[in-house]
C-alpha positions in Angstrom: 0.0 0.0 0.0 1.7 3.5 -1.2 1.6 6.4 1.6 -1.2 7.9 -0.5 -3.9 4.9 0.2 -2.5 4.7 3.7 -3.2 8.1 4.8 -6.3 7.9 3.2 -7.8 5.1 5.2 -5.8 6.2 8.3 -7.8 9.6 8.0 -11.3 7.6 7.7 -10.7 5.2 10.1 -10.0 8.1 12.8 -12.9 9.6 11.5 -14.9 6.9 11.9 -14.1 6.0 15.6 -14.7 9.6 16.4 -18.2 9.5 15.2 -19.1 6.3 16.6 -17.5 6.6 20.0 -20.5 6.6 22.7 -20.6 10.8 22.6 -20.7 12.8 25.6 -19.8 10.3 27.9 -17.2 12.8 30.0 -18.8 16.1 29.9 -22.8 14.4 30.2 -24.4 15.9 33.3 -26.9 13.3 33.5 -27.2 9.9 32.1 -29.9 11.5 30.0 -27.2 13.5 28.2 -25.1 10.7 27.2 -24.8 9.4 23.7 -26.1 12.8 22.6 -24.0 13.8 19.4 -22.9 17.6 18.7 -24.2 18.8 15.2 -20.6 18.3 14.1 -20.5 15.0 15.3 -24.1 14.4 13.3 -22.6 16.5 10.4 -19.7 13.6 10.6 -21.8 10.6 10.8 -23.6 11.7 6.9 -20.6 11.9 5.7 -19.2 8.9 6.6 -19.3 6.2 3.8 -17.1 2.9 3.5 -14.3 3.5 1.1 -15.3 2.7 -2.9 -13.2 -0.2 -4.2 -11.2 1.2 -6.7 -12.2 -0.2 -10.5 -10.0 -2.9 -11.6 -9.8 -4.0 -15.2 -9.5 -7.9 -15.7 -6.7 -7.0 -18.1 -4.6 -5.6 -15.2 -5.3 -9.3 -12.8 -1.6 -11.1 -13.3 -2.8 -13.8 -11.2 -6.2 -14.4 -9.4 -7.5 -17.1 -7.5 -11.2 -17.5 -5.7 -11.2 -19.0 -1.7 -13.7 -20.0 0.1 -12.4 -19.8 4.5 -14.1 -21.1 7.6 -13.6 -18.1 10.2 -13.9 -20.2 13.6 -15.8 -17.9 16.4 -14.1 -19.8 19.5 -10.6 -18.6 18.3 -9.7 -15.4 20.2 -8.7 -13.5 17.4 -12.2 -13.9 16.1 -14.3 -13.0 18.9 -15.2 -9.5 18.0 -17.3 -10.9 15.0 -19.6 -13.2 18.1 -19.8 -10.5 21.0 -22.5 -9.4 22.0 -24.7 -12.0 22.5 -27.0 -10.7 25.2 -28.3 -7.5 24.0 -30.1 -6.2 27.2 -27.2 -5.3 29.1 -25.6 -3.5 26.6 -25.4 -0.2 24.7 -27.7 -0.7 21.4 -25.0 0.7 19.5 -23.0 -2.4 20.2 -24.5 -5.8 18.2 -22.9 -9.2 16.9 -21.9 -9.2 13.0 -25.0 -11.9 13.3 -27.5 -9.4 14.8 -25.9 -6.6 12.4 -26.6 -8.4 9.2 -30.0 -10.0 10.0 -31.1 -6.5 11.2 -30.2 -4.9 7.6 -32.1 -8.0 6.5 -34.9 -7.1 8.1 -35.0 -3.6 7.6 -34.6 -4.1 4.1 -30.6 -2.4 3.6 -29.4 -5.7 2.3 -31.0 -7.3 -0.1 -28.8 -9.6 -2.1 -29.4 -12.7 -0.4 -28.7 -16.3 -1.9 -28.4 -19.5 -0.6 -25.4 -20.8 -1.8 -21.8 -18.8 -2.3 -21.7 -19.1 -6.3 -25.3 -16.3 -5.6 -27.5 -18.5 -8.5 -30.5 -19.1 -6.0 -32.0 -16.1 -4.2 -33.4 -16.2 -1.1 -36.6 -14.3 1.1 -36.7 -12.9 3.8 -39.6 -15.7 4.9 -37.0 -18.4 3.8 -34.7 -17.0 5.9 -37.3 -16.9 9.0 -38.1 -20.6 8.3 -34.3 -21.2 8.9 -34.2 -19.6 12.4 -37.2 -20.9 14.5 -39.0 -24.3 15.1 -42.2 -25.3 16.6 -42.7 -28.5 18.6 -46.1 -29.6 19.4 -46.4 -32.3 22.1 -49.1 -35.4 21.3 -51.6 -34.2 24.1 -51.5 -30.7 22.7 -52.5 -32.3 19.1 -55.2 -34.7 20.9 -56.6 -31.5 22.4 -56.9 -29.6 18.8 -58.4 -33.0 17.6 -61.1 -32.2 20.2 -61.8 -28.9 20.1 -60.1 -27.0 17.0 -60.1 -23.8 19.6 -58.2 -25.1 22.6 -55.3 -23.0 24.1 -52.7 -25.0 23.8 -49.9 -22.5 24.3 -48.8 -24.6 27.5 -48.1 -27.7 25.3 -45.8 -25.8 22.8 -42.3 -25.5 22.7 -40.4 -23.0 20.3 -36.5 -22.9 19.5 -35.3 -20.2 17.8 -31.3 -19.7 16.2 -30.1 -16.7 18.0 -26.3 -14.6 18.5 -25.1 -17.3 20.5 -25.8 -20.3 18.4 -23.6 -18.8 15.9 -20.6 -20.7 15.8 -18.2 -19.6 12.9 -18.8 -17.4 9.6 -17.6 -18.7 5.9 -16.4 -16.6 3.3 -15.4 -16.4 0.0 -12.9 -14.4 -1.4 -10.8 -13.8 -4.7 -7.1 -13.0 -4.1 -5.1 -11.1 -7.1 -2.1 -9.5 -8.6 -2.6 -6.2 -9.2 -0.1 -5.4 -11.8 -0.6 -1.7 -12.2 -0.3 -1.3 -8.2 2.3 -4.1 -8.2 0.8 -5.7 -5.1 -1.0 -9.0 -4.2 -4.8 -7.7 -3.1 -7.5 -9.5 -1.3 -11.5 -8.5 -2.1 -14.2 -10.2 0.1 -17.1 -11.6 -2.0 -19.9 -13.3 0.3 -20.4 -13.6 4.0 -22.5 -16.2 5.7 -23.2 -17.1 9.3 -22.7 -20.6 10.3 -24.9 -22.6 13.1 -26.7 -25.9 13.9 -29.6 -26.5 12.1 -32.7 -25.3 13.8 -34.4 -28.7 13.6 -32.2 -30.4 16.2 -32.0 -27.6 18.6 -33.0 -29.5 22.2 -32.3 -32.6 20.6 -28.1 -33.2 21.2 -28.6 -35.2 23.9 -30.6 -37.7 21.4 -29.2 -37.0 18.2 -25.6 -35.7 19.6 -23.6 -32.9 17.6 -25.3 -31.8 14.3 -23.6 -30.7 11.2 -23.0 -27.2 10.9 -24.5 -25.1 7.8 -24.6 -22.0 6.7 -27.6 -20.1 7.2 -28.0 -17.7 4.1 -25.3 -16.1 2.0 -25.2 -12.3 1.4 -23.0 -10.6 -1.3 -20.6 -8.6 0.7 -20.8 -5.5 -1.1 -24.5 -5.2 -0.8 -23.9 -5.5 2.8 -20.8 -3.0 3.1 -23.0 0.3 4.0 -25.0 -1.4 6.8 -21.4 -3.5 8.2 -19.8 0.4 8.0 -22.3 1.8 10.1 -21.8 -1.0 12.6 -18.5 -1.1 15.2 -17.1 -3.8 16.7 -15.3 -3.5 19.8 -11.8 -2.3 19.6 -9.7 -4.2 22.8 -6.6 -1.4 22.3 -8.8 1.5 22.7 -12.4 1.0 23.0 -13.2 4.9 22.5 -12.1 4.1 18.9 -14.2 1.0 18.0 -13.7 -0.7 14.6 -16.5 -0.7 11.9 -17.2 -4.5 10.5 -16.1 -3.6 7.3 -13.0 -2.8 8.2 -12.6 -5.1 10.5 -13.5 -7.6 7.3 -11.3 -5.8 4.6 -8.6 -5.2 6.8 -8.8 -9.4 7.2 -8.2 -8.7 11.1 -9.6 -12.7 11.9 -8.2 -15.8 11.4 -9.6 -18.1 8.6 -9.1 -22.1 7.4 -9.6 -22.6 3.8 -11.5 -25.1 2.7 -12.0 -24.9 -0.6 -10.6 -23.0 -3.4 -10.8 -22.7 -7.2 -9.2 -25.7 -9.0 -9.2 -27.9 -12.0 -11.6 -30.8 -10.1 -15.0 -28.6 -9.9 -13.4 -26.7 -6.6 -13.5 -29.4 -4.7 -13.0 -29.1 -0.9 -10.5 -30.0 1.1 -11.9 -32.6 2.9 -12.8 -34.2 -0.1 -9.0 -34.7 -0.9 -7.4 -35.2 1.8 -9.9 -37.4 3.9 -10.0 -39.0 7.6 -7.4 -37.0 9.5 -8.0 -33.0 10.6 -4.4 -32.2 10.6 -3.6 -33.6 7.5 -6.4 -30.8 5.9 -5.0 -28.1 7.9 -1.7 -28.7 6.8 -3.6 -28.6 3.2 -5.0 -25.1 4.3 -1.5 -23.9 5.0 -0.5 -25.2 1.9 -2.7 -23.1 -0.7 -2.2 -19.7 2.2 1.5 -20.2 1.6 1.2 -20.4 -2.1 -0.9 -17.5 -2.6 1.4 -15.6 0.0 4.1 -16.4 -2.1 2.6 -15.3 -5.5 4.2 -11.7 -4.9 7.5 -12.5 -4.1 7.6 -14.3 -7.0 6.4 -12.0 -9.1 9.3 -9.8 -8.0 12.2 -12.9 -7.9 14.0 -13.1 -11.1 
């Protein structure tokens, strides 16, 4: 990155953490008065946009290959994409990347939602609903319907829903290239999607034991890029500066496992290759990060 790019994004990033820092907090009076913005803060906050992509020409990619990573949410690194998970004792300012996305879901900001990473099957917002909660209803509570079609049987009904903290890992897919008129190997996130157990076997572990994880929807990152801006994550170094999601995401501050990437058998994954032992596939992982780490030193090795 030249010193032109860096100041830029150094200069938006500070920007951004003034504007989103909870305002007022020192000089408030009252605890009525805190998180109450000045009109230059406000004046700040509509101005603040994620920084465009810049265009790139496929004539200037030297080299490009497509990823597709498993961010695991138990790994420290990667715990400022899982907290919070209980929203009602904390600031509403403060939400999961979860929460963050489903609530620009919801409110209509993102749109582009698919259910698979290659974005050919679209997907609704009642799709997505169907994914996240699931009603039992007990034999007694059926007999008593078959009796009298208006019983209450509310007592005799047991809903699970997927929520914050069910969420255990994110997948992503990515294209890294070879920029040869910046002369730089780049990284641009594609699609997002939260991972969790399926809904169906929620309450049921202790009978069916651990259930596969999937991923819930997919959403085409920069659809999503405006609402994941306006959202901070909490920065441990200084938390009056917190980190917006999308740079958090672009700056590739987590740690991710690839599992599959773009190659000559149908992009295959990993575990389809090398099968049976865990290490064996993470050495694989290593394998393709080293190789695309070492695309621009070669470039540059005669």
């Amino acid at each position: 990155m030249n010193w032109k790019s860096f100041t830029v994004a150094a200069v938006a990033l500070f920007t951004t953490g003034i504007a989103s820092a909870q305002s007022n907090l020192l000089n408030a009076t009252s605890p009525e008065e805190i998180g109450k913005k000045t009109q230059q803060q406000k004046d700040a906050d509509n101005n603040d946009n994620p920084l465009e992509y810049g265009f790139v020409d496929d004539r200037d990619l030297l080299w490009s290959k497509v990823t597709w990573e498993y961010i695991d949410l138990n790994e420290r690194i990667n715990l400022p994409l899982y907290y919070p998970v209980d929203t009602n004792n904390i600031s509403s300012d403060r939400r999961s990347l979860y929460d963050t996305l489903l609530k620009g879901i919801r409110q209509g900001k993102v749109t582009k939602i698919y259910d698979d990473s290659y974005f050919t099957t679209s997907m609704t917002i009642k799709e997505i609903d169907e994914k996240l909660v699931r009603i039992d209803t007990s034999d007694y509570a059926i007999d008593l319907l078959n009796e009298d079609p208006n019983a209450d049987i509310r007592d005799y009904v047991d809903t699970y829903n997927l929520e914050s903290r069910h969420v255990v890992g994110f997948q992503i897919r990515g294209v890294w290239y070879f920029d040869k008129r910046q002369g730089e190997l780049k990284y641009r996130l594609i699609g997002l999607a939260p991972v969790t157990p399926d809904v169906q076997t929620l309450g049921k572990e202790d009978e069916l034991g651990e259930s596969e994880k999937l991923p819930l929807f997919w959403v085409y990152y920069p659809d999503a890029r405006y609402v994941l801006h306006n959202a901070k994550a909490f920065n441990e170094k200084n938390s009056a500066y917190p980190i917006s999601y999308d740079h958090l995401l672009n700056a590739r501050r987590f740690n991710g496992i690839i599992y599959r990437s773009e190659n000559v058998y149908g992009n295959r994954d990993v575990r389809d290759y090398v099968r049976g032992n865990s290490l064996f596939q993470v050495l694989e992982s290593d394998r393709i990060k080293d190789e695309i780490r070492s695309k621009e030193h070669d470039m540059w090795s005669y």
